[in-house]
Each structure stands twice: as C-alpha cells, then as structure tokens.
C-alpha positions in Angstrom: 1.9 15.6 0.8 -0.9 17.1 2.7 -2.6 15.7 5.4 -5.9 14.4 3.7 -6.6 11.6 5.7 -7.1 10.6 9.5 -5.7 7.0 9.9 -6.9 4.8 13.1 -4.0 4.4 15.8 -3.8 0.9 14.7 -3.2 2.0 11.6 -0.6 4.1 12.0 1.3 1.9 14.5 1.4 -0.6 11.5 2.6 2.2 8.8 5.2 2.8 11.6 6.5 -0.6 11.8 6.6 -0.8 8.1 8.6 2.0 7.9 11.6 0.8 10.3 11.2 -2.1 8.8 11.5 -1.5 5.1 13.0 2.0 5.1 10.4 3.4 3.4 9.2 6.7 4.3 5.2 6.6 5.1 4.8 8.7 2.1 5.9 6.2 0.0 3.8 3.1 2.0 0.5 4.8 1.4 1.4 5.8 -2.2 2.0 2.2 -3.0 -0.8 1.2 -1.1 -3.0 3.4 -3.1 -1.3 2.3 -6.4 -1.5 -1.0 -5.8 -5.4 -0.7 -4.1 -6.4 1.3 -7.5 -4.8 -1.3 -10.3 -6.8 -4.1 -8.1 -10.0 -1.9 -8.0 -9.7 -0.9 -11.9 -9.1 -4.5 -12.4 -12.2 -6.2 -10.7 -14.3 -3.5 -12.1 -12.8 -3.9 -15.6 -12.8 -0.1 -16.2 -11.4 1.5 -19.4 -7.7 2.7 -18.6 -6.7 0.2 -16.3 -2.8 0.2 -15.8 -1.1 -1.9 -17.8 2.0 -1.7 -15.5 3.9 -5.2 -14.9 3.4 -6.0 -11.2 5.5 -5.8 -8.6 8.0 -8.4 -7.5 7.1 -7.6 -4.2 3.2 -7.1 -3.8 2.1 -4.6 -1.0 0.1 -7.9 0.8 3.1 -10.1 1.0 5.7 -7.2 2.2 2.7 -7.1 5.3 2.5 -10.8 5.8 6.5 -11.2 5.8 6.6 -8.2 8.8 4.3 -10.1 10.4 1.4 -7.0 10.2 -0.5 -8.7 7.7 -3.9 -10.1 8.3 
C-alpha cells in the first residue's frame, strides 16, 4: 500500500497499540477504518450505491473503546 497519507504522532501511536493488540497489521486497521468511515458516510448522505454489506460483529468504534483508545 503506498504511503498516501501523513498521520499525526497521536495517531499513529494509537494504530500502534491497536495492532499489538488485535494482531492486525496497520494495513488492515486503516482499511477497515476507511470501510467502515465510507458505509457511515454513504449512509448519512443517502447516496445511490451505498453498501448493502451486513455489519460487522465487531464495529471499528467499539474495538477502540474496549482497548481503551477510544474517545
């Protein structure tokens, strides 16, 4: 994946924690952050398209509150 973005330090020390802590490679923590940001987005703005995809047991918010790096 190519660097397209620039994250704050706070930032990445949270996607750090989230990796030891789930396993998940940081890759796969900003995909799923993305995914999950988009389906909201298209959502709210009730666009045409909008994924139909069941969602997640786990929700990207609740994975953050239960590591404790959650707002």
């Amino acid at each position: 994946m190519p660097h397209l973005l620039r994250f704050s330090r706070e930032t990445e020390s949270r996607l750090d924690k989230l990796c030891q802590q789930t396993g998940m490679s940081k890759a796969e923590l900003i995909e799923r952050c993305l995914d999950t940001g988009m389906d909201d987005l298209e959502i709210q703005l009730h666009m045409e398209g909008a994924s139909k995809r069941p969602v997640t047991k786990t929700s990207l918010d609740q994975l953050l509150r239960e590591s404790g790096l959650g707002a």
